[in-house]
PyMOL Python script that loads the backbone (N, CA, C, O; Angstrom):
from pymol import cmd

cmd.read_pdbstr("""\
ATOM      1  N   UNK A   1      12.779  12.179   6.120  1.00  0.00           N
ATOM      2  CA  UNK A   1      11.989  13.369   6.277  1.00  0.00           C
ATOM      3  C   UNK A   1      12.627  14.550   5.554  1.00  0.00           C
ATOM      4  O   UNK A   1      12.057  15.297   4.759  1.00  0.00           O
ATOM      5  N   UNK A   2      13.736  14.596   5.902  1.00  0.00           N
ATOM      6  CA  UNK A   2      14.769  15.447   4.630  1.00  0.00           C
ATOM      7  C   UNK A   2      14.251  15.772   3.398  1.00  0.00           C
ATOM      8  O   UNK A   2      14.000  16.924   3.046  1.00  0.00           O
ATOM      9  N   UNK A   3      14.087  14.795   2.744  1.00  0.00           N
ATOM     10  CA  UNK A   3      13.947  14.480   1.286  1.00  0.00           C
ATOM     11  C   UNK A   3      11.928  14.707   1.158  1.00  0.00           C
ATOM     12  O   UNK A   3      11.350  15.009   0.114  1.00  0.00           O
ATOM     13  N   UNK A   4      11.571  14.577   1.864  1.00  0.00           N
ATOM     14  CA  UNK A   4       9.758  15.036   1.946  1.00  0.00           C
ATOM     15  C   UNK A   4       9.952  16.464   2.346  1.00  0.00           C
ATOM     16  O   UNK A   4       9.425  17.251   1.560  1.00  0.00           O
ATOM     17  N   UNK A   5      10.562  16.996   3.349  1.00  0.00           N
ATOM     18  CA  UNK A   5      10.738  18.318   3.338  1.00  0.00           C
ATOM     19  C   UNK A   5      10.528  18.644   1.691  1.00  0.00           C
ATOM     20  O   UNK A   5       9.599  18.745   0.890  1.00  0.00           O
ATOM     21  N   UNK A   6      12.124  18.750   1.718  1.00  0.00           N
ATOM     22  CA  UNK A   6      12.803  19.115   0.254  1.00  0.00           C
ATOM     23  C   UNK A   6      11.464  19.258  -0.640  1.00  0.00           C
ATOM     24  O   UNK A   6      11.277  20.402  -1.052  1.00  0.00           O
ATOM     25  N   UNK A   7      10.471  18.262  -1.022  1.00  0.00           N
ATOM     26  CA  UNK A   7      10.506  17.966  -2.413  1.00  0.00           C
ATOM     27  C   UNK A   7       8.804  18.666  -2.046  1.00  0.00           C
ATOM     28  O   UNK A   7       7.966  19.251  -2.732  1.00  0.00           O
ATOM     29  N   UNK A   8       8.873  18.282  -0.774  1.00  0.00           N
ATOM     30  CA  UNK A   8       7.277  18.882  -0.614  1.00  0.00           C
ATOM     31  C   UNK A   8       5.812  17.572  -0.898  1.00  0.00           C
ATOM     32  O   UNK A   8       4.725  17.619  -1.475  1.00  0.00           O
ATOM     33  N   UNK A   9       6.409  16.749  -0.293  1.00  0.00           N
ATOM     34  CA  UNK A   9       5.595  15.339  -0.712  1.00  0.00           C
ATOM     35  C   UNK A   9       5.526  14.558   0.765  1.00  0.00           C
ATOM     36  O   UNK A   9       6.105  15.125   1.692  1.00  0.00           O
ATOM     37  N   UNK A  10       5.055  13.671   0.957  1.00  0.00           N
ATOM     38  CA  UNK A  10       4.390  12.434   1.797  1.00  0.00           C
ATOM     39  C   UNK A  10       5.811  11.802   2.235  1.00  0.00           C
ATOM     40  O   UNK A  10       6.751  11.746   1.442  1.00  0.00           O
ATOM     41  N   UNK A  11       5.872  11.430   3.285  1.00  0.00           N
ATOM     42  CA  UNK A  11       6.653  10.727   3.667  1.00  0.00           C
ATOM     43  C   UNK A  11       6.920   9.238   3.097  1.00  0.00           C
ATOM     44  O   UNK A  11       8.028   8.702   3.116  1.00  0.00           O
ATOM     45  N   UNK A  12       5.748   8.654   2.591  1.00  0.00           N
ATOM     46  CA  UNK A  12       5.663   7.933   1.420  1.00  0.00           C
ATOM     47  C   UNK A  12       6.157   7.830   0.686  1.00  0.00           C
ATOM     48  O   UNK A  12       6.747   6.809   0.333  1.00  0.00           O
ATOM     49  N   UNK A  13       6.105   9.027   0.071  1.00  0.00           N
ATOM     50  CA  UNK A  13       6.411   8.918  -1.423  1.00  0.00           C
ATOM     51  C   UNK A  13       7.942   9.575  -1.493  1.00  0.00           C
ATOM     52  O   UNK A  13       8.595   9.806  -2.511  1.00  0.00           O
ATOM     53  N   UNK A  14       8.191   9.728  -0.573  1.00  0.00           N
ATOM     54  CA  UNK A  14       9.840   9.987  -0.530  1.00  0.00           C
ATOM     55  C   UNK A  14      10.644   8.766  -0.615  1.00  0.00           C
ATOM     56  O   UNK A  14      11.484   8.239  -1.344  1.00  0.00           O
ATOM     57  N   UNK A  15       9.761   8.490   0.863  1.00  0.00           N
ATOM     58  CA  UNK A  15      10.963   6.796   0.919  1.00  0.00           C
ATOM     59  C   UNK A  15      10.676   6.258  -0.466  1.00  0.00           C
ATOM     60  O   UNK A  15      11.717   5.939  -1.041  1.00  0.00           O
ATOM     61  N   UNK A  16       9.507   6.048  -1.217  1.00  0.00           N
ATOM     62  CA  UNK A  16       9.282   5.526  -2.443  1.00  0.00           C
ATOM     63  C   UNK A  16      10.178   5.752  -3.130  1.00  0.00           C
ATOM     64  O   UNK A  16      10.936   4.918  -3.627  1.00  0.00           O
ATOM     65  N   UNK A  17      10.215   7.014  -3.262  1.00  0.00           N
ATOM     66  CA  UNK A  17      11.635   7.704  -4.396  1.00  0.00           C
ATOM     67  C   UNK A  17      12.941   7.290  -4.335  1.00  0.00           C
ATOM     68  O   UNK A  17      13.634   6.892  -5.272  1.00  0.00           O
ATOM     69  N   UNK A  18      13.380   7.463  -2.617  1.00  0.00           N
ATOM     70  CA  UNK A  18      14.517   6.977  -1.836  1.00  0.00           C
ATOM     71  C   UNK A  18      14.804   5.528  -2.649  1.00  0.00           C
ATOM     72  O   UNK A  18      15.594   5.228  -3.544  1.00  0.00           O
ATOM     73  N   UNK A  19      13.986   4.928  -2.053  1.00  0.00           N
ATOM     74  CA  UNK A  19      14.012   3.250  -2.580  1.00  0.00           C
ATOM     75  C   UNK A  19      14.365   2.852  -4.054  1.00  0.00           C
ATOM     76  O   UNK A  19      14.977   1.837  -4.386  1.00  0.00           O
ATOM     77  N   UNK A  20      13.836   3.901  -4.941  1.00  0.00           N
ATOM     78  CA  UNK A  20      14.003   3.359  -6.423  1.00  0.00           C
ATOM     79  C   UNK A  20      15.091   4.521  -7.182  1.00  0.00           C
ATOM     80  O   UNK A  20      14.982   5.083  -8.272  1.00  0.00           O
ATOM     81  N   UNK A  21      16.072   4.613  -6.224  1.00  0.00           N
ATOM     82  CA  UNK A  21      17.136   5.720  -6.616  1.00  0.00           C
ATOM     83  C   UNK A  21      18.661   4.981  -6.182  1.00  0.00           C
ATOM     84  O   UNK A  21      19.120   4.389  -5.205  1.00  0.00           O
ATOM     85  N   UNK A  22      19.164   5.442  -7.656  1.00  0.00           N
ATOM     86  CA  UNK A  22      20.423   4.731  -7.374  1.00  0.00           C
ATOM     87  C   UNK A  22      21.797   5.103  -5.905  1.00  0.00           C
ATOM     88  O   UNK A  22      22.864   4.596  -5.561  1.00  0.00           O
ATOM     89  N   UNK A  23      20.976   6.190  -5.469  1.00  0.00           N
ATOM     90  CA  UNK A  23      21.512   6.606  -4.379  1.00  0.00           C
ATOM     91  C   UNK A  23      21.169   6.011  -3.015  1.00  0.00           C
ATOM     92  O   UNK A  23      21.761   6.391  -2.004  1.00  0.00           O
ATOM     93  N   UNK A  24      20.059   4.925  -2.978  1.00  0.00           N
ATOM     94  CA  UNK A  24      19.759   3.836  -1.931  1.00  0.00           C
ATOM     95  C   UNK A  24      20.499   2.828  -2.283  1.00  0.00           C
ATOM     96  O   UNK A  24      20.516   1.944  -1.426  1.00  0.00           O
ATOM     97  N   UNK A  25      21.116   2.618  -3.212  1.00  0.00           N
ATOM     98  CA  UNK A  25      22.319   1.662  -3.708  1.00  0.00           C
ATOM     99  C   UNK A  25      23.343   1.559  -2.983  1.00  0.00           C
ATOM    100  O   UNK A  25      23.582   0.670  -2.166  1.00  0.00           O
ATOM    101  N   UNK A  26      24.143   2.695  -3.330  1.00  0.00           N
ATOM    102  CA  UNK A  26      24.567   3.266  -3.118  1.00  0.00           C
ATOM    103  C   UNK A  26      24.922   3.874  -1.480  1.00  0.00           C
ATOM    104  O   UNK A  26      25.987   4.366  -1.107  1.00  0.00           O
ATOM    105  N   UNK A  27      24.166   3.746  -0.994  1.00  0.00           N
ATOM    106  CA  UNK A  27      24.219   3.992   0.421  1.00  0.00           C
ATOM    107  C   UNK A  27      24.513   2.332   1.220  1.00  0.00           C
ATOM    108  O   UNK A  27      24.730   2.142   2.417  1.00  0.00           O
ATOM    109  N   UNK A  28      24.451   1.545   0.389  1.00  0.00           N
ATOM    110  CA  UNK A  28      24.585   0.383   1.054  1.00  0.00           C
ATOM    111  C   UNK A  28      26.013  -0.141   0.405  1.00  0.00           C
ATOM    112  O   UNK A  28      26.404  -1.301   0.272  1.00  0.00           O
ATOM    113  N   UNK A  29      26.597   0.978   0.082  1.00  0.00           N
ATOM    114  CA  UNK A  29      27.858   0.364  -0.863  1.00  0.00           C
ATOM    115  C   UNK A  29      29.034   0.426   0.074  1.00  0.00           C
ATOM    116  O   UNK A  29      29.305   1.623   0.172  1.00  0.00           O
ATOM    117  N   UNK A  30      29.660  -0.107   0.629  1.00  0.00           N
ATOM    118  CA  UNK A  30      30.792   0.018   1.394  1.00  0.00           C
ATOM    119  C   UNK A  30      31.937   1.361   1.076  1.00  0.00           C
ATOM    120  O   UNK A  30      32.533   2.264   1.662  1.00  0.00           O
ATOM    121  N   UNK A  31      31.768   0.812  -0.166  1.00  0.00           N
ATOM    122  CA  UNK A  31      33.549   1.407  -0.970  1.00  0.00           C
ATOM    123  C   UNK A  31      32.963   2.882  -0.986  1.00  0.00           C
ATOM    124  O   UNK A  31      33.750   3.701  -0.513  1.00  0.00           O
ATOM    125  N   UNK A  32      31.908   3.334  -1.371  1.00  0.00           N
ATOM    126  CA  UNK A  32      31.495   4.603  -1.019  1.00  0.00           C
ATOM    127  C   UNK A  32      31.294   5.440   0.447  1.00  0.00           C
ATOM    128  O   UNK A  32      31.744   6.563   0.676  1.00  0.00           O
ATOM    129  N   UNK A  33      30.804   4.920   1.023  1.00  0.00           N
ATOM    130  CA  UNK A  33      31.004   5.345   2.388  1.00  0.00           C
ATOM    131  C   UNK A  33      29.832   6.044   2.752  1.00  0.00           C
ATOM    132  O   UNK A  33      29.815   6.661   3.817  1.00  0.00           O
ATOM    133  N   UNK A  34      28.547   6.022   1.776  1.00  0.00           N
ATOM    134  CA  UNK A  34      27.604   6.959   1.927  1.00  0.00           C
ATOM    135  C   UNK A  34      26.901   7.508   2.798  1.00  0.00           C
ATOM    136  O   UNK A  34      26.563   8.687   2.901  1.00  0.00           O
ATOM    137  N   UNK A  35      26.566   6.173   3.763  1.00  0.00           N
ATOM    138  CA  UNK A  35      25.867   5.905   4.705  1.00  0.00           C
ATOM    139  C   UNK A  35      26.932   6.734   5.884  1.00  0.00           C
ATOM    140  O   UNK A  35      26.593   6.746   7.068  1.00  0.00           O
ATOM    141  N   UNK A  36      27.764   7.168   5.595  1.00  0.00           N
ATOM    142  CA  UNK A  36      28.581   8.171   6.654  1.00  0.00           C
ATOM    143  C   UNK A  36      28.103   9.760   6.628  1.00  0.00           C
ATOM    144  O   UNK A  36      28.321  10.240   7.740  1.00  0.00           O
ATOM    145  N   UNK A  37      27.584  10.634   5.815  1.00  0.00           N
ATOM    146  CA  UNK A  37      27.172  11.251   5.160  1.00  0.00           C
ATOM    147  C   UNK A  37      25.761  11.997   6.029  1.00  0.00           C
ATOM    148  O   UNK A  37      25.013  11.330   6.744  1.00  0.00           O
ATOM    149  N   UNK A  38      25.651  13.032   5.863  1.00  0.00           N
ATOM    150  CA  UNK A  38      24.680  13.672   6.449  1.00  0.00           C
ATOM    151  C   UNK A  38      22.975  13.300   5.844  1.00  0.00           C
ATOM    152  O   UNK A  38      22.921  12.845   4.701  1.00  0.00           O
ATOM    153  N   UNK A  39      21.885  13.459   6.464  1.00  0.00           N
ATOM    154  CA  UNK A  39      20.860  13.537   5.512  1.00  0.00           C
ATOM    155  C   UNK A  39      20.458  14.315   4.667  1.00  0.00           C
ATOM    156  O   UNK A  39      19.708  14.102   3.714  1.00  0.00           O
ATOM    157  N   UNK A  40      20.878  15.106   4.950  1.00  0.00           N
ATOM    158  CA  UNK A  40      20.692  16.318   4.131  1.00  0.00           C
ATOM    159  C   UNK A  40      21.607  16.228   2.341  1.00  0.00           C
ATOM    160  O   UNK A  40      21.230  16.558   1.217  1.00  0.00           O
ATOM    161  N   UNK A  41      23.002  15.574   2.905  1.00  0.00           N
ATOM    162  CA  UNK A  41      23.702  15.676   1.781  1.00  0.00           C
ATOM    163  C   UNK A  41      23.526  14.689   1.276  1.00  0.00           C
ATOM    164  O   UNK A  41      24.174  14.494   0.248  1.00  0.00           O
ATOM    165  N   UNK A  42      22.479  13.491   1.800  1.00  0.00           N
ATOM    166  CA  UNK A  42      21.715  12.263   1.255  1.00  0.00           C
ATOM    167  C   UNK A  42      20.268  12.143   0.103  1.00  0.00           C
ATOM    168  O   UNK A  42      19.762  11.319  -0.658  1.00  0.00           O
ATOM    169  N   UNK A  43      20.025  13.698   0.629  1.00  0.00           N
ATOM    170  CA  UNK A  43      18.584  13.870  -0.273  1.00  0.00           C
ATOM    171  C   UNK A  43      18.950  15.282  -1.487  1.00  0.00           C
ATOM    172  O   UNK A  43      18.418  15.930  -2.388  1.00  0.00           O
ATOM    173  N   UNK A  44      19.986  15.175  -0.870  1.00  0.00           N
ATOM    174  CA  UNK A  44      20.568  16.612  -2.233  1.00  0.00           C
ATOM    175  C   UNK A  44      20.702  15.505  -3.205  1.00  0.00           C
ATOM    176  O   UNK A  44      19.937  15.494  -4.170  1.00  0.00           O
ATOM    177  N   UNK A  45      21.689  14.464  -3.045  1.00  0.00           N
ATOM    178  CA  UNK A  45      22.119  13.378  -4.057  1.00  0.00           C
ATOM    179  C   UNK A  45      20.733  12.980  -4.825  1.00  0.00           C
ATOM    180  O   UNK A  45      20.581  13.136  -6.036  1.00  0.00           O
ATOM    181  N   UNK A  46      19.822  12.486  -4.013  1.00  0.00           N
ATOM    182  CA  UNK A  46      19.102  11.955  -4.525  1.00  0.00           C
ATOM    183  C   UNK A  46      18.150  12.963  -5.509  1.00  0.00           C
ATOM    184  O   UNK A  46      18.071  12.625  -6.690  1.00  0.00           O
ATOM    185  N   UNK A  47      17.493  14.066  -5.119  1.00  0.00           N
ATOM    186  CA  UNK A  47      17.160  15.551  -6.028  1.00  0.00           C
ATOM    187  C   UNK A  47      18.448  15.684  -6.930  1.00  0.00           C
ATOM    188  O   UNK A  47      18.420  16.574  -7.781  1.00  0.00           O
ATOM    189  N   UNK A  48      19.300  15.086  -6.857  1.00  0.00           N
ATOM    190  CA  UNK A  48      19.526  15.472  -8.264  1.00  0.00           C
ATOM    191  C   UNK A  48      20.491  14.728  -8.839  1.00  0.00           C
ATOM    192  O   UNK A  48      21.482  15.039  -9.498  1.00  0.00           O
ATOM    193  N   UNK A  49      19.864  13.273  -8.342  1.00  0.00           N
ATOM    194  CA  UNK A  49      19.455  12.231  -9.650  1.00  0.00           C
ATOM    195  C   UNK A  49      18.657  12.548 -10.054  1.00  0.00           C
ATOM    196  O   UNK A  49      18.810  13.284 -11.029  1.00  0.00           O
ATOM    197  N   UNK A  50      17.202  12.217  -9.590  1.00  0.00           N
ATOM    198  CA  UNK A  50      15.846  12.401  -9.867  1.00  0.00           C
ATOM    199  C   UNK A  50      16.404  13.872 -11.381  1.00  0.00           C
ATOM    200  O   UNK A  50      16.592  13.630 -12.573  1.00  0.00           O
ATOM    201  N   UNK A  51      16.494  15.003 -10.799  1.00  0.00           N
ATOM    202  CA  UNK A  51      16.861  16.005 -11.977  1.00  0.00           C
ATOM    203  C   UNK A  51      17.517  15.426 -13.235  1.00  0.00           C
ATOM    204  O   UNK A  51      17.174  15.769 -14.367  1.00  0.00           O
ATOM    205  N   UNK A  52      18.530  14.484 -12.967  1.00  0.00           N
ATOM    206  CA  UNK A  52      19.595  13.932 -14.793  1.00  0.00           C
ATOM    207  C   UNK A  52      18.065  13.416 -15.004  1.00  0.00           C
ATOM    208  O   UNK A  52      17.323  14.259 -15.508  1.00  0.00           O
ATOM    209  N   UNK A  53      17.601  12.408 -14.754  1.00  0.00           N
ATOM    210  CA  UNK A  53      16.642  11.550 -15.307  1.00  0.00           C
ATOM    211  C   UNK A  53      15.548  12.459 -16.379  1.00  0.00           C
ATOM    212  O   UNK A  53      15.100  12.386 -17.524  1.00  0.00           O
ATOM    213  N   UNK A  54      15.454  13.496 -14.947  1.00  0.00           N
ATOM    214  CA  UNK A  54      13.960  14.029 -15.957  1.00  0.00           C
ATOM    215  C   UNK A  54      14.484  15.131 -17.323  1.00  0.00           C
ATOM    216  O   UNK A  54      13.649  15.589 -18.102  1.00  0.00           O
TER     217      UNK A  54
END
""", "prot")
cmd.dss("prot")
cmd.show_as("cartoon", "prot")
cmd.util.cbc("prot")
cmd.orient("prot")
């Protein structure tokens, strides 16, 4: 919900985003620890991947 806040979109289409971002990877990565991490500082990451890309 973080990340639909943020971006101003569907709860849908967040997790959509969520899902095809190397930061859902990433969150399942041990050695990173991501999944320790706030949501907030979960959907910043991901806004700005999404940003290098575009």
């Amino acid at each position: 919900m973080a990340l639909a806040n943020r971006l101003n979109v569907s709860p849908e289409r967040a997790l959509k985003l969520f899902y095809e971002s190397e930061t859902c990877d990433e969150l399942h990565n041990p050695e990173t620890m991501l999944y320790t991490f706030s949501d907030n500082y979960i959907a910043d990451e991901v806004i700005a991947e999404k940003r290098m890309i575009s």
